[in-house]
Structures are given as structure tokens and as C-alpha cells.
PAZA-954109 format. One record per residue: residue number from 1; residue in three letters; x, y negated, z of N, C-alpha, C, O, CB in turn. Coordinates in Angstrom, 3 decimals. Glycine has a CB too. Layout:
N
+---------+--------+----------+----------+----------+----------+----------+----------+----------+----------+----------+----------+----------+----------+----------+----------+----------+
! lumdren ! drenti !      n_X !      n_Y !      n_Z !     ca_X !     ca_Y !     ca_Z !      c_X !      c_Y !      c_Z !      o_X !      o_Y !      o_Z !     cb_X !     cb_Y !     cb_Z !
+---------+--------+----------+----------+----------+----------+----------+----------+----------+----------+----------+----------+----------+----------+----------+----------+----------+
!     NUM !    ALA !        X !        Y !        Z !        X !        Y !        Z !        X !        Y !        Z !        X !        Y !        Z !        X !        Y !        Z !
...
+---------+--------+----------+----------+----------+----------+----------+----------+----------+----------+----------+----------+----------+----------+----------+----------+----------+
//
This chain:
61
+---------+--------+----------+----------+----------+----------+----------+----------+----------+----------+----------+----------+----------+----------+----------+----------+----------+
! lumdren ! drenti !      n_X !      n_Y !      n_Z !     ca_X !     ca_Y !     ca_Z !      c_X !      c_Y !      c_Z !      o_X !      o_Y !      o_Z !     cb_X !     cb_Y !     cb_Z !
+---------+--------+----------+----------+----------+----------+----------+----------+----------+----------+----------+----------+----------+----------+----------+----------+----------+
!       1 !    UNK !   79.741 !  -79.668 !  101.657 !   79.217 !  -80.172 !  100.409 !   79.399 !  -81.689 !  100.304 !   79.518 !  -82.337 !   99.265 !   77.749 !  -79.802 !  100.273 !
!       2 !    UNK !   79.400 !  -82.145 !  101.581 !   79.644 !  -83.697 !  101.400 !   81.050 !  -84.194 !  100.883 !   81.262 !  -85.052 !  100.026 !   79.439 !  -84.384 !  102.777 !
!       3 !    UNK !   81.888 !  -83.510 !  101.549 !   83.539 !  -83.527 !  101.064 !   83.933 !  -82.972 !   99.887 !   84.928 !  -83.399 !   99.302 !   84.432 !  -82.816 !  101.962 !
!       4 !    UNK !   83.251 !  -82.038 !   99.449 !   83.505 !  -81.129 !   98.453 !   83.970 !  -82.222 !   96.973 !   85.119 !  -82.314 !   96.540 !   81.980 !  -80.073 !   98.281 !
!       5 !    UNK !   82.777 !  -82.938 !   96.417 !   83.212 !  -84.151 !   95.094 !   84.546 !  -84.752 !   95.424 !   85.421 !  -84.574 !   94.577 !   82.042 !  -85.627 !   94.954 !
!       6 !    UNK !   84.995 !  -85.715 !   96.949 !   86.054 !  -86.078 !   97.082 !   87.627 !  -85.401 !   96.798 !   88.693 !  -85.720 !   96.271 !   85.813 !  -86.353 !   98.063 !
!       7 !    UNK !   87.147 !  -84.518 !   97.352 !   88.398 !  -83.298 !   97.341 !   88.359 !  -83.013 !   96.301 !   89.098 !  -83.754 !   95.654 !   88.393 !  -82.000 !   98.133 !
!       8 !    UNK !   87.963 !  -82.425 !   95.811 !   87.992 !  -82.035 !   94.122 !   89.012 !  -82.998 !   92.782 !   89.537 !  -82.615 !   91.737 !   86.205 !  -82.272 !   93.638 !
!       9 !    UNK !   88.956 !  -83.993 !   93.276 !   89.305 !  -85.445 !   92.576 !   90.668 !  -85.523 !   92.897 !   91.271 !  -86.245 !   92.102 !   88.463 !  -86.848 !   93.141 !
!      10 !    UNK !   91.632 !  -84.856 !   94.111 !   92.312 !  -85.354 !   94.169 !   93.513 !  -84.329 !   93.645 !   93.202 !  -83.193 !   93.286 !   92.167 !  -85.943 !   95.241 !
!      11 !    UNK !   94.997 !  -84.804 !   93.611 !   95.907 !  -83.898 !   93.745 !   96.280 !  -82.956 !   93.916 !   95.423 !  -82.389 !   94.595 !   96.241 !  -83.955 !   94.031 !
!      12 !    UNK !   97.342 !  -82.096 !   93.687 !   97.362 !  -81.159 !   94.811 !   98.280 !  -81.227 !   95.797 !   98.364 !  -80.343 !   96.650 !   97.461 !  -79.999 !   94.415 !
!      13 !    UNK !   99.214 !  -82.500 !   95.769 !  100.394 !  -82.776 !   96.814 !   99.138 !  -83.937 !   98.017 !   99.261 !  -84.052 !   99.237 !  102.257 !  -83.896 !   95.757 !
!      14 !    UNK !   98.107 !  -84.580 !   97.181 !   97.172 !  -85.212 !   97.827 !   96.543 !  -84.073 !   99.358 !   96.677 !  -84.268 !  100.566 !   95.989 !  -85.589 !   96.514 !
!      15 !    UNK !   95.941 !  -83.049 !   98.691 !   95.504 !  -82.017 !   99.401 !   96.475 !  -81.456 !  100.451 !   96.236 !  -81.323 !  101.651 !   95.130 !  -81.065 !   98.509 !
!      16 !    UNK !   97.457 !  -81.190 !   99.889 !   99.150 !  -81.018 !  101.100 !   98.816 !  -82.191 !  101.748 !   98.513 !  -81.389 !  102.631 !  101.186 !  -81.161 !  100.314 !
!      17 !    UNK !   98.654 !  -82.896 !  102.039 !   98.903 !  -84.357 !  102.414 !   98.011 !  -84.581 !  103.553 !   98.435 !  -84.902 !  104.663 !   98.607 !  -85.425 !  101.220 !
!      18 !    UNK !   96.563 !  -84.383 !  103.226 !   95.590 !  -84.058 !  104.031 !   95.470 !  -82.343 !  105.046 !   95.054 !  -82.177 !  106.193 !   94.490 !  -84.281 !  102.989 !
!      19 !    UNK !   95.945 !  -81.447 !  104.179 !   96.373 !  -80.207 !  105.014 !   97.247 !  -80.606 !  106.170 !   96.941 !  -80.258 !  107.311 !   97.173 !  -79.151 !  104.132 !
!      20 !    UNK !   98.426 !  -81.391 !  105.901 !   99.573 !  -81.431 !  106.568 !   99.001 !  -82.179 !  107.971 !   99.401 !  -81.955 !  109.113 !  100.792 !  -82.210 !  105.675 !
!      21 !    UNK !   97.751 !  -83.312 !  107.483 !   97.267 !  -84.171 !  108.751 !   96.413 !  -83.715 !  109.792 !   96.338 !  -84.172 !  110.933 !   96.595 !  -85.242 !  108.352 !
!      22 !    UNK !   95.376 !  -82.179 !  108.981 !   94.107 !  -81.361 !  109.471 !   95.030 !  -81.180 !  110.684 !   95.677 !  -82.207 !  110.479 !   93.412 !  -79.835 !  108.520 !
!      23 !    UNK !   95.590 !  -80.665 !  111.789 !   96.201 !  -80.193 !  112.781 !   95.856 !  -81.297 !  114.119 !   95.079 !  -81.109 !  115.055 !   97.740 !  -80.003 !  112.323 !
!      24 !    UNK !   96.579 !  -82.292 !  113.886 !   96.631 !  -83.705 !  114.418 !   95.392 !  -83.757 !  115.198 !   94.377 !  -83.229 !  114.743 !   96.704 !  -84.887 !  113.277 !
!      25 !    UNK !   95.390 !  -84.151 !  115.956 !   94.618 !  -84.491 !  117.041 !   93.861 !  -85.951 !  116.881 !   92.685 !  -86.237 !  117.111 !   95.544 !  -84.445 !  118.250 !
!      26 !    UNK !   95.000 !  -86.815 !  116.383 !   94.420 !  -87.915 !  116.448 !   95.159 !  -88.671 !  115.538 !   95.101 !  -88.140 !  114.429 !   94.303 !  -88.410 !  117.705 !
!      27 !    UNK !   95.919 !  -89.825 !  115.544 !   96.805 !  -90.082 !  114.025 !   98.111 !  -89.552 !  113.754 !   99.109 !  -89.260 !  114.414 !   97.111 !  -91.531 !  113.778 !
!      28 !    UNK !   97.661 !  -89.526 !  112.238 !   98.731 !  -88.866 !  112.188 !  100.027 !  -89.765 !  111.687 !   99.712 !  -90.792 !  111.087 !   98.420 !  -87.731 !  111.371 !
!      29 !    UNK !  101.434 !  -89.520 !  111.852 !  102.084 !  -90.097 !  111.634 !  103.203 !  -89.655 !  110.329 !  103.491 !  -88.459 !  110.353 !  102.343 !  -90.311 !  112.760 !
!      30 !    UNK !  103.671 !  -90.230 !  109.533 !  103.868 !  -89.848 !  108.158 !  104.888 !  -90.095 !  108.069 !  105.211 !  -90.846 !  107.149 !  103.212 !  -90.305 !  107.170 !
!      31 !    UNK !  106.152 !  -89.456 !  109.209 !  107.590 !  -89.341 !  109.501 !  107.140 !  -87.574 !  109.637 !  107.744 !  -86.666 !  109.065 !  108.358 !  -90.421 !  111.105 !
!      32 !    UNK !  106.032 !  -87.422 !  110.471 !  105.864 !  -85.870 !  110.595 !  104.647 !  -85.583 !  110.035 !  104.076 !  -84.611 !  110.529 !  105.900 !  -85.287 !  112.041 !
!      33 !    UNK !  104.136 !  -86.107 !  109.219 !  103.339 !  -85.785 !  107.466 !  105.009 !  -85.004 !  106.863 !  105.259 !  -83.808 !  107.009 !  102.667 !  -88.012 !  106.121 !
!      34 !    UNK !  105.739 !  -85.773 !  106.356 !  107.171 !  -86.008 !  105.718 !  107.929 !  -84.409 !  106.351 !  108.508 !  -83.571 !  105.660 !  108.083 !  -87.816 !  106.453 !
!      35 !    UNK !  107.726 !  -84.371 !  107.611 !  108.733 !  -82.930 !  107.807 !  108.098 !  -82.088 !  107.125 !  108.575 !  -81.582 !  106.109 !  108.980 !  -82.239 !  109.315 !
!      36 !    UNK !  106.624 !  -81.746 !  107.704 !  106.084 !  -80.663 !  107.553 !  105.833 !  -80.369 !  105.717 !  105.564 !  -79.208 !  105.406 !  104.781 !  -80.762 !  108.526 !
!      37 !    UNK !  105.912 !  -81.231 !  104.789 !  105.919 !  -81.201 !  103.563 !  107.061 !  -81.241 !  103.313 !  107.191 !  -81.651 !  102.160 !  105.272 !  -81.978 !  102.983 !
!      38 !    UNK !  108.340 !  -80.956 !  103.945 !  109.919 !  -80.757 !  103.798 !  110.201 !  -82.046 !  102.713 !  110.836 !  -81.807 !  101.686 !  110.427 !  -78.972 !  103.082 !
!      39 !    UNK !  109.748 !  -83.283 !  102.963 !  110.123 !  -84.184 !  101.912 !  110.164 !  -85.384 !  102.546 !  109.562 !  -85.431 !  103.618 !  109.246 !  -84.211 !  100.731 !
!      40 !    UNK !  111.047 !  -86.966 !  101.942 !  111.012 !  -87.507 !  103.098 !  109.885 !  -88.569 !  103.285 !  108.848 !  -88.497 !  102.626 !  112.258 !  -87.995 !  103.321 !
!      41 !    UNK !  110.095 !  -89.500 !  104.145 !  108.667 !  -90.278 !  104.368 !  108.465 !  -91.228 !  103.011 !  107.307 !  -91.584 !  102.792 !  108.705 !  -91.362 !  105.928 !
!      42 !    UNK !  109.449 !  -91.644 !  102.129 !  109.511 !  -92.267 !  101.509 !  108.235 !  -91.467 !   99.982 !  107.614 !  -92.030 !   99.082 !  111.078 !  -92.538 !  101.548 !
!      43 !    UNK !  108.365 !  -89.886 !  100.412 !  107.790 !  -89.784 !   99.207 !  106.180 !  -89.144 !   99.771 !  105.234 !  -88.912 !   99.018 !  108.817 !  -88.753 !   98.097 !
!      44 !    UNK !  106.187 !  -88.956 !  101.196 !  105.052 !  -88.906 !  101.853 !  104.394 !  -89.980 !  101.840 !  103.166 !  -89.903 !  101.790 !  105.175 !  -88.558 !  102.963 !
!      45 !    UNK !  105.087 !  -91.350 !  101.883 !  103.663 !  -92.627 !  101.894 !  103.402 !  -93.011 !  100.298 !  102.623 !  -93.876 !   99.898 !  104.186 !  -94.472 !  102.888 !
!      46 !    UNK !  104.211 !  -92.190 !   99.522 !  103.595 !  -92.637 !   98.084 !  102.093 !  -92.126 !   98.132 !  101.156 !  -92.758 !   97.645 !  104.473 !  -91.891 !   96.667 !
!      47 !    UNK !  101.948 !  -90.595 !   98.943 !  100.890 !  -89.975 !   98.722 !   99.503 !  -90.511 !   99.743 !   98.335 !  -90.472 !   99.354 !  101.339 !  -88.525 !   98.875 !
!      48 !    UNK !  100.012 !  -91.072 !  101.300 !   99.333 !  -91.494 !  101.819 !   98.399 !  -92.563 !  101.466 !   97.227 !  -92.733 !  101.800 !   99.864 !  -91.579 !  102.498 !
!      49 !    UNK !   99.525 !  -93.547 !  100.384 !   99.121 !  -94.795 !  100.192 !   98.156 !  -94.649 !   99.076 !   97.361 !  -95.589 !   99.102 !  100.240 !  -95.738 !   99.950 !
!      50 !    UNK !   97.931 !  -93.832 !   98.119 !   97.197 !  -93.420 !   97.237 !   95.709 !  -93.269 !   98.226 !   94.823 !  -94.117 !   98.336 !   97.899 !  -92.080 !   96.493 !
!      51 !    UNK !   95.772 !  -92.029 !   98.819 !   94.526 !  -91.573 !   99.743 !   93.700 !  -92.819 !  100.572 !   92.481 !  -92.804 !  100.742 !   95.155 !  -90.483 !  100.944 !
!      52 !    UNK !   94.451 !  -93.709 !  100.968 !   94.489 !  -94.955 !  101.470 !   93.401 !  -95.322 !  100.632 !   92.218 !  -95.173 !  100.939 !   95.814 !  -95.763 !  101.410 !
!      53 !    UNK !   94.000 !  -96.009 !   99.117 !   93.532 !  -96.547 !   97.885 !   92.195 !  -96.086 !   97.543 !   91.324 !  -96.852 !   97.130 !   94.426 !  -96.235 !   96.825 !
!      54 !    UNK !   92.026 !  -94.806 !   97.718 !   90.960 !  -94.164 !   97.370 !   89.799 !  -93.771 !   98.042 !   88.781 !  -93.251 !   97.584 !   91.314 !  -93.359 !   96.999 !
!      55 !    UNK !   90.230 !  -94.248 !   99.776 !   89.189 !  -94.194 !  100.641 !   89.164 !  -92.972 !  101.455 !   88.163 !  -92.685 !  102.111 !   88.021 !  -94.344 !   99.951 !
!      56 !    UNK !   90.016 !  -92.378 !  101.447 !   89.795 !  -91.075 !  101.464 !   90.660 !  -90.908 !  103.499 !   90.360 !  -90.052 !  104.331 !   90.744 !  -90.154 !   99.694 !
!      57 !    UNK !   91.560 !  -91.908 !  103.642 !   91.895 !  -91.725 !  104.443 !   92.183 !  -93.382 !  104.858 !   92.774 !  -93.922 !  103.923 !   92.746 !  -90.672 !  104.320 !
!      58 !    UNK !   91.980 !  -94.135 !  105.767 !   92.634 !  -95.039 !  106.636 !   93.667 !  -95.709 !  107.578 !   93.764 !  -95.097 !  108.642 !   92.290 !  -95.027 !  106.908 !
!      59 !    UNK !   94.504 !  -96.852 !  107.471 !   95.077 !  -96.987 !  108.368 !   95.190 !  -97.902 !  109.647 !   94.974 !  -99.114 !  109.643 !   95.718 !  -96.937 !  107.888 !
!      60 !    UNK !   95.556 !  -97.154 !  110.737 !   94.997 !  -97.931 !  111.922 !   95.695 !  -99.372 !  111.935 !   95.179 ! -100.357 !  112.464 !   95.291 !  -97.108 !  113.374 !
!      61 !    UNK !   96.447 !  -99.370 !  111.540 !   97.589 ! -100.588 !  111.155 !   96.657 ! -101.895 !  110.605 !   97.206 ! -102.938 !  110.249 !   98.838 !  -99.998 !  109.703 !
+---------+--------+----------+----------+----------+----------+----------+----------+----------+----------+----------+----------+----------+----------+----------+----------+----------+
//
């Protein structure tokens, strides 16, 4: 229920995006965000960088 408003708000390539990271152990990296969404990184950090924007996800960088 706490996640539930966030999620709701977003995309649905957003949600791929976060699906694609749920696995990961620990960070994830968005060369293999990019495979597993068969697309390349270039159009994987459009989506990261959004989630970023929105709080929703962080970077260790």
C-alpha cells in the first residue's frame, strides 16, 4: 500500500524498467536494464533518468 500511489503514476515502459531491476541483487546496471528490455542503453537511461527525476529510483553515482 505504501508503493501502490507511486507505481500507479508511472509508465508502463517505467514499470518494465523497474521489473527489469526487481531481480538484481544489488545495483543495477542499465547496459543489462537495456538487454533484458531488448533495447539499447541509450533508450533504457531515457527511462531510468525519468525514475531518477521522480524519486522513485537513485543513483549511486
Amino acid at each position: 500500500m505504501v508503493h501502490a500511489p507511486e507505481i500507479d503514476g508511472l509508465s508502463s515502459m517505467q514499470k518494465e524498467y523497474l521489473l527489469a531491476m526487481a531481480p538484481d541483487d544489488g545495483p543495477s546496471s542499465t547496459g543489462e536494464i537495456a538487454k533484458h528490455l531488448e533495447r539499447n542503453a541509450g533508450y533504457a537511461n531515457v527511462y531510468r533518468t525519468q525514475l531518477i527525476k521522480e524519486g522513485v529510483i537513485y543513483s549511486l553515482a
